[in-house]
N, CA, C and O atoms as CSV, one atom per row, in Angstrom:
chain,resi,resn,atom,element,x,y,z
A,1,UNK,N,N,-12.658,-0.555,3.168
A,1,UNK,CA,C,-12.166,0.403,4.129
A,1,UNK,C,C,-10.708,0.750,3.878
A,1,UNK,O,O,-10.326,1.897,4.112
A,2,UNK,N,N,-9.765,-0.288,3.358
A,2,UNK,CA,C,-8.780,-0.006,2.809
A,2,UNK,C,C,-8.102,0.317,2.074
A,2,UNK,O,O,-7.333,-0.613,1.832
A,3,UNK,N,N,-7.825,1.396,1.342
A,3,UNK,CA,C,-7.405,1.937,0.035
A,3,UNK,C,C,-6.149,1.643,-0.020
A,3,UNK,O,O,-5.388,2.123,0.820
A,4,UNK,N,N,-5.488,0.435,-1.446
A,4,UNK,CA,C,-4.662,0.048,-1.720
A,4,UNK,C,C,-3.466,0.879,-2.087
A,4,UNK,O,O,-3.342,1.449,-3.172
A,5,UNK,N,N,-2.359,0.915,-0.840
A,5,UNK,CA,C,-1.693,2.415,-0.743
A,5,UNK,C,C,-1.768,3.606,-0.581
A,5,UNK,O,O,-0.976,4.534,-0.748
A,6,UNK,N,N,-2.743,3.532,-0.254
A,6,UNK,CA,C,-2.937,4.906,0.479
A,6,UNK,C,C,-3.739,5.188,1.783
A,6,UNK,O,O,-3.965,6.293,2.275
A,7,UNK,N,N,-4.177,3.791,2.310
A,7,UNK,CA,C,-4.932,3.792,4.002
A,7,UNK,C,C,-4.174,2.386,4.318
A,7,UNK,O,O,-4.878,1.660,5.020
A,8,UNK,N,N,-3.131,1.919,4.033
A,8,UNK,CA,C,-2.797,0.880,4.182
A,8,UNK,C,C,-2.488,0.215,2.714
A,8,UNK,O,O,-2.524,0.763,1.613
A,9,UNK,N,N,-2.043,-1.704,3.192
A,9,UNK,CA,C,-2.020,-1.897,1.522
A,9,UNK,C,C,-2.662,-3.658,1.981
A,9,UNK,O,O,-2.857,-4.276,3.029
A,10,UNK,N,N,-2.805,-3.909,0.581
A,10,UNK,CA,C,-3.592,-5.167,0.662
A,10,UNK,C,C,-3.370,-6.330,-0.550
A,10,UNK,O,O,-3.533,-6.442,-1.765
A,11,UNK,N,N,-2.811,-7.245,0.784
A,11,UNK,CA,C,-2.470,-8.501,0.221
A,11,UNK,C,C,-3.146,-9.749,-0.035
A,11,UNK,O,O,-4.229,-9.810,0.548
A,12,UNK,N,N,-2.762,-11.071,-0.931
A,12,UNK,CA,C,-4.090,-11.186,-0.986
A,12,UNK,C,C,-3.837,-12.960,0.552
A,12,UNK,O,O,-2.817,-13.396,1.084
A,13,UNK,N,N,-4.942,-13.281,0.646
A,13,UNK,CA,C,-5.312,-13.508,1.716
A,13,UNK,C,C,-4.342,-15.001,1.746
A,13,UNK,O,O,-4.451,-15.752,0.776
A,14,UNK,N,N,-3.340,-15.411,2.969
A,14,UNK,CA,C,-2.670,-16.070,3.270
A,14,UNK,C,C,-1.142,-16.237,2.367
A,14,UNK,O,O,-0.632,-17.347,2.208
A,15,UNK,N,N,-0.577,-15.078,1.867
A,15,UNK,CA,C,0.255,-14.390,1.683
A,15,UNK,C,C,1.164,-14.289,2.780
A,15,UNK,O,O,1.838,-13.260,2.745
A,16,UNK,N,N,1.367,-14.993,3.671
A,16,UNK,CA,C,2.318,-14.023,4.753
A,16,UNK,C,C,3.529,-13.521,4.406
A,16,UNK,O,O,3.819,-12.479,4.994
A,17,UNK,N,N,4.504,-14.031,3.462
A,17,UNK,CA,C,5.759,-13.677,2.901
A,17,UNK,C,C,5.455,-11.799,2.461
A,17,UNK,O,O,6.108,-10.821,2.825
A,18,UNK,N,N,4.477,-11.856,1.752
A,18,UNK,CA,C,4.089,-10.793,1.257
A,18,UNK,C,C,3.927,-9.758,2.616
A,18,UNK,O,O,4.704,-8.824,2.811
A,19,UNK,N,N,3.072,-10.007,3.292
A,19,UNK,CA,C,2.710,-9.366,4.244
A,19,UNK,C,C,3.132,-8.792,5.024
A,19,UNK,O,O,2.769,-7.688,5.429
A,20,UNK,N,N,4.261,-9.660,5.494
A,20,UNK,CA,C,5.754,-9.752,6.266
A,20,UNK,C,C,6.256,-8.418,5.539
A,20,UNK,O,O,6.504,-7.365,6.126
A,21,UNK,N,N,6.373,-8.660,4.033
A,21,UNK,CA,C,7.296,-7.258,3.153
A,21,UNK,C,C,6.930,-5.980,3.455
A,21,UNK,O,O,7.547,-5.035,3.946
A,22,UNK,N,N,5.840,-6.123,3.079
A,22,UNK,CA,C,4.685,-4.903,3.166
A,22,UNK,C,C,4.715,-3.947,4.375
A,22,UNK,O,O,4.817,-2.720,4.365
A,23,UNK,N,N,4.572,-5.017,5.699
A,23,UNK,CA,C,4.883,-4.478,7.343
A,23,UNK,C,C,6.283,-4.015,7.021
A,23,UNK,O,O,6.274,-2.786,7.090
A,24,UNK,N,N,7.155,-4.339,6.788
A,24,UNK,CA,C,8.938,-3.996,6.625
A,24,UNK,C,C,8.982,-2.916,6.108
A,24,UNK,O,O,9.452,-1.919,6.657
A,25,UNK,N,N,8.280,-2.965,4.461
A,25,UNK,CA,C,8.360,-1.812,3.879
A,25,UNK,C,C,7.768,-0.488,4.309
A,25,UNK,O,O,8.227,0.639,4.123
A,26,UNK,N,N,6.744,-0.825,4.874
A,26,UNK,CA,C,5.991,0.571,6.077
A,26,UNK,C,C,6.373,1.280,7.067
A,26,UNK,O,O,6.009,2.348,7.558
A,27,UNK,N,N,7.325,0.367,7.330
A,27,UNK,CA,C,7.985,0.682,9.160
A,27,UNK,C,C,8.886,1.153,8.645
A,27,UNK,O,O,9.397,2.116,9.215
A,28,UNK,N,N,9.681,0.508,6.876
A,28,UNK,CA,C,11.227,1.220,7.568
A,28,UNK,C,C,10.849,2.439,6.846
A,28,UNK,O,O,11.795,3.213,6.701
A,29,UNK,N,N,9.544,2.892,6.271
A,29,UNK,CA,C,9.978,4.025,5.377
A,29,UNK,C,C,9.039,5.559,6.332
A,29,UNK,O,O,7.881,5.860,6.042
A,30,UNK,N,N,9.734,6.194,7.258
A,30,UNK,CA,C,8.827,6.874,8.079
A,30,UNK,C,C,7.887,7.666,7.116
A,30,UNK,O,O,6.701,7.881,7.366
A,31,UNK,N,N,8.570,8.097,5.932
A,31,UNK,CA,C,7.499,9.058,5.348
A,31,UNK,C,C,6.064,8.665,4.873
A,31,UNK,O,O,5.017,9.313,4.861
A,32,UNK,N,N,6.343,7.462,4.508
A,32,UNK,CA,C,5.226,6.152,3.792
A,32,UNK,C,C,4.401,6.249,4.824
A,32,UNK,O,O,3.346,6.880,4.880
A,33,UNK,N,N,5.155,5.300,6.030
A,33,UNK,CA,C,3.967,5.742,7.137
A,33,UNK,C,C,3.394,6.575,7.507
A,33,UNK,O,O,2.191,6.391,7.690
A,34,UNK,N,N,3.796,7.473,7.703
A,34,UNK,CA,C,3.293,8.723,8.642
A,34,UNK,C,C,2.252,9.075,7.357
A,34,UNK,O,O,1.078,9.258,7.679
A,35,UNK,N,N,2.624,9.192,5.816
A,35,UNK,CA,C,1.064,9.357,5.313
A,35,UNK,C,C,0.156,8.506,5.280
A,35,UNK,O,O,-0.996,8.938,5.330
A,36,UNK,N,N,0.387,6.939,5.182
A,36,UNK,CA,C,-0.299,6.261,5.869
A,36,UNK,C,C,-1.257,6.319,6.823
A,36,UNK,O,O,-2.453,6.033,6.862
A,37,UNK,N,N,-0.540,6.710,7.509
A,37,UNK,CA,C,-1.391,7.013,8.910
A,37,UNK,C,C,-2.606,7.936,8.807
A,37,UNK,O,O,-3.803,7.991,9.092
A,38,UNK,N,N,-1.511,8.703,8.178
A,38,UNK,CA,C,-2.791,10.480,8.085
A,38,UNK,C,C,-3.772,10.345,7.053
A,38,UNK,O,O,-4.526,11.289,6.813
A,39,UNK,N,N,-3.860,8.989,6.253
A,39,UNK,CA,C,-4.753,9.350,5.134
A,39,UNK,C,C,-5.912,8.223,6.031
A,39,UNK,O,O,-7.072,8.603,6.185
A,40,UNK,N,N,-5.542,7.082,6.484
A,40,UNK,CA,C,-6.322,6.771,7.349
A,40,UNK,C,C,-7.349,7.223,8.606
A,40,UNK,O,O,-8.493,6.936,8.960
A,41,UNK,N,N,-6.471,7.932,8.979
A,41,UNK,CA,C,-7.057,9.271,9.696
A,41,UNK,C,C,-8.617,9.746,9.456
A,41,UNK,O,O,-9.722,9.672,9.994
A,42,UNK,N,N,-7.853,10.378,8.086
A,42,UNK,CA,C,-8.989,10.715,7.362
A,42,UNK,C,C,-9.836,10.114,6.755
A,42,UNK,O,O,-10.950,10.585,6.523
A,43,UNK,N,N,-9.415,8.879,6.369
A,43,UNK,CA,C,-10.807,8.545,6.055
A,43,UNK,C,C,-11.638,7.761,6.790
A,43,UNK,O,O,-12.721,7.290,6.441
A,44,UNK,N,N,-10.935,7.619,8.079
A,44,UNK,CA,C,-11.850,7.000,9.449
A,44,UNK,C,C,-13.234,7.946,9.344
A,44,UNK,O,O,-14.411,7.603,9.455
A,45,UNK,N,N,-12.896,8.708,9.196
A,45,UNK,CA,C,-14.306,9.539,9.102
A,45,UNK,C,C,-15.601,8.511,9.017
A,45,UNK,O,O,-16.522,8.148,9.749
A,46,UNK,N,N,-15.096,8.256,7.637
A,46,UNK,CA,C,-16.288,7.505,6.605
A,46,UNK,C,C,-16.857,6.747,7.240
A,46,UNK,O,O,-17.974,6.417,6.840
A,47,UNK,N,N,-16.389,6.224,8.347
A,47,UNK,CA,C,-17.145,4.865,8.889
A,47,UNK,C,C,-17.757,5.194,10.100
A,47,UNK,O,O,-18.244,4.266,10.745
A,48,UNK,N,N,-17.881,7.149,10.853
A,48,UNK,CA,C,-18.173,6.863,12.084
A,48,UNK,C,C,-19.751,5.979,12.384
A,48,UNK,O,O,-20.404,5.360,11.544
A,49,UNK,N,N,-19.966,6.109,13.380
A,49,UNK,CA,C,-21.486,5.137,13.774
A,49,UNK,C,C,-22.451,6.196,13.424
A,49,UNK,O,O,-23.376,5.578,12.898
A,50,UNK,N,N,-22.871,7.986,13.424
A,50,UNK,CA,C,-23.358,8.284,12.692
A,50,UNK,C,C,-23.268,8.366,11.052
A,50,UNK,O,O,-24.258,8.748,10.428
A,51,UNK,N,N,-22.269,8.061,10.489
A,51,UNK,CA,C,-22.751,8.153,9.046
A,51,UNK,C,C,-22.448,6.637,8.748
A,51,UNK,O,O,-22.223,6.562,7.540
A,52,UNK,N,N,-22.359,5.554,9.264
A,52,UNK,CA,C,-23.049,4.082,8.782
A,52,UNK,C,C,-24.340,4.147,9.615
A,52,UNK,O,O,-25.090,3.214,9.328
A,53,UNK,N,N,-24.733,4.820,10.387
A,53,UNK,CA,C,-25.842,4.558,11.042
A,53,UNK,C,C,-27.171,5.037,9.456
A,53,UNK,O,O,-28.188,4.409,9.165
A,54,UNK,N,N,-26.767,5.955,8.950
A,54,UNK,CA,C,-27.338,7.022,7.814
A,54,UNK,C,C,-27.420,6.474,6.763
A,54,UNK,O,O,-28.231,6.835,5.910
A,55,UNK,N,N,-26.473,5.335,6.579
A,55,UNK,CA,C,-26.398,4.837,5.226
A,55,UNK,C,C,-27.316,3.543,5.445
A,55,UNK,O,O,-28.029,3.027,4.584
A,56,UNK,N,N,-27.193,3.223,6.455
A,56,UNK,CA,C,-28.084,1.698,6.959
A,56,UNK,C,C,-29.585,2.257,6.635
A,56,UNK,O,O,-30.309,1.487,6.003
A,57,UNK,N,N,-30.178,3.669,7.051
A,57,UNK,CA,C,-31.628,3.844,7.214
A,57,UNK,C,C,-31.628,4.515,5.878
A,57,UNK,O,O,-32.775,4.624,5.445
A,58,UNK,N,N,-30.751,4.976,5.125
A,58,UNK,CA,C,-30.802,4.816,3.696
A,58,UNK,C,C,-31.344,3.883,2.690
A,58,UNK,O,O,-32.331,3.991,1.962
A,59,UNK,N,N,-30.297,2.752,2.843
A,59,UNK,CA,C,-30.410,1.821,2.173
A,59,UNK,C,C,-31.987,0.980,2.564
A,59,UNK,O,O,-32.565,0.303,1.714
A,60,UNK,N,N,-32.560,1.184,4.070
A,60,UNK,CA,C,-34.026,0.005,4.133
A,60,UNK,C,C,-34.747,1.211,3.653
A,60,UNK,O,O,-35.370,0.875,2.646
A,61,UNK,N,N,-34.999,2.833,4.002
A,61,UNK,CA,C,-36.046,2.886,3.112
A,61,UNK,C,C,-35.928,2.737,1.567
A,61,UNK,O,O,-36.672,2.094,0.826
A,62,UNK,N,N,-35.078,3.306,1.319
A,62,UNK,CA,C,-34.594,2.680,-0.187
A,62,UNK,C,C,-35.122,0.939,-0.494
A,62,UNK,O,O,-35.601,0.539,-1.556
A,63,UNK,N,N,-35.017,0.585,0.032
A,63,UNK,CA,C,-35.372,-1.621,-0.227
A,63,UNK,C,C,-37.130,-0.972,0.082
A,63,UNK,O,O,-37.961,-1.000,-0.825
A,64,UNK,N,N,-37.366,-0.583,1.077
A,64,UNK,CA,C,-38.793,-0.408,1.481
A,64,UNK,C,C,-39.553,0.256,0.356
A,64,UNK,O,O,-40.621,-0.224,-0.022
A,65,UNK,N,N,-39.080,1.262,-0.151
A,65,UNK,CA,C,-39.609,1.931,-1.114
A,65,UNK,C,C,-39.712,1.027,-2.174
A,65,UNK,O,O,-40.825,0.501,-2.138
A,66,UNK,N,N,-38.975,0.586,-3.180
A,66,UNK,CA,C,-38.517,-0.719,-3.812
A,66,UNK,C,C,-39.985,-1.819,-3.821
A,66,UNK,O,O,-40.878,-2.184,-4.586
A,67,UNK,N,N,-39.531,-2.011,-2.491
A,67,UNK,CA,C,-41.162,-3.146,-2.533
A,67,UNK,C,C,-42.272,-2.864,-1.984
A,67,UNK,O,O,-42.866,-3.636,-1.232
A,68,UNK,N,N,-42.629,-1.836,-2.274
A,68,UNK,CA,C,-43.961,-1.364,-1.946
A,68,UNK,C,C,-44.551,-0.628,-3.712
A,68,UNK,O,O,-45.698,-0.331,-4.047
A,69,UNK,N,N,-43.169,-0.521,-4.578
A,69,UNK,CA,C,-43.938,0.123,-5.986
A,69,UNK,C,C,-44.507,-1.326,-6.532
A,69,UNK,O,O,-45.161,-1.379,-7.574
C-alpha cells in the first residue's frame, strides 16, 4: 500500500532512529509532504471496499476455475 517515497516511506521494521528521521524529514519539508499526501490520496483509491471487494471474487473464481480443470 505504500510506495517507497512517494505514498509515504518505508523503514525497515524496528528502526526507530530511522523512523524518527524520516517523520522529521516529512514535516520539516512542506513540499515533500503536501505531495505526500496527494499521492496518497490518490492512490487510496486502490484499496476502496468496492475494488478489493472485486479483486477478492476475482481471485476465488479464478482458484475455483483452477480446480475444477
Amino acid at each position: 500500500m505504500i510506495e517507497d517515497g512517494e505514498t509515504g516511506v518505508l523503514v525497515p521494521f524496528g528502526d526507530e532512529e530511522l523512523l524518527a528521521k524520516q517523520i522529521i524529514r516529512i514535516l520539516s519539508t512542506p513540499q515533500l509532504h503536501e505531495q505526500m499526501c496527494q499521492n496518497a490520496w490518490k492512490s487510496s483509491r486502490r484499496f476502496s471496499r468496492g475494488v478489493v471487494a472485486e479483486r477478492w471474487a476475482r481471485l476465488i473464481r479464478e482458484m475455483l476455475q483452477v480446480g475444477l480443470s
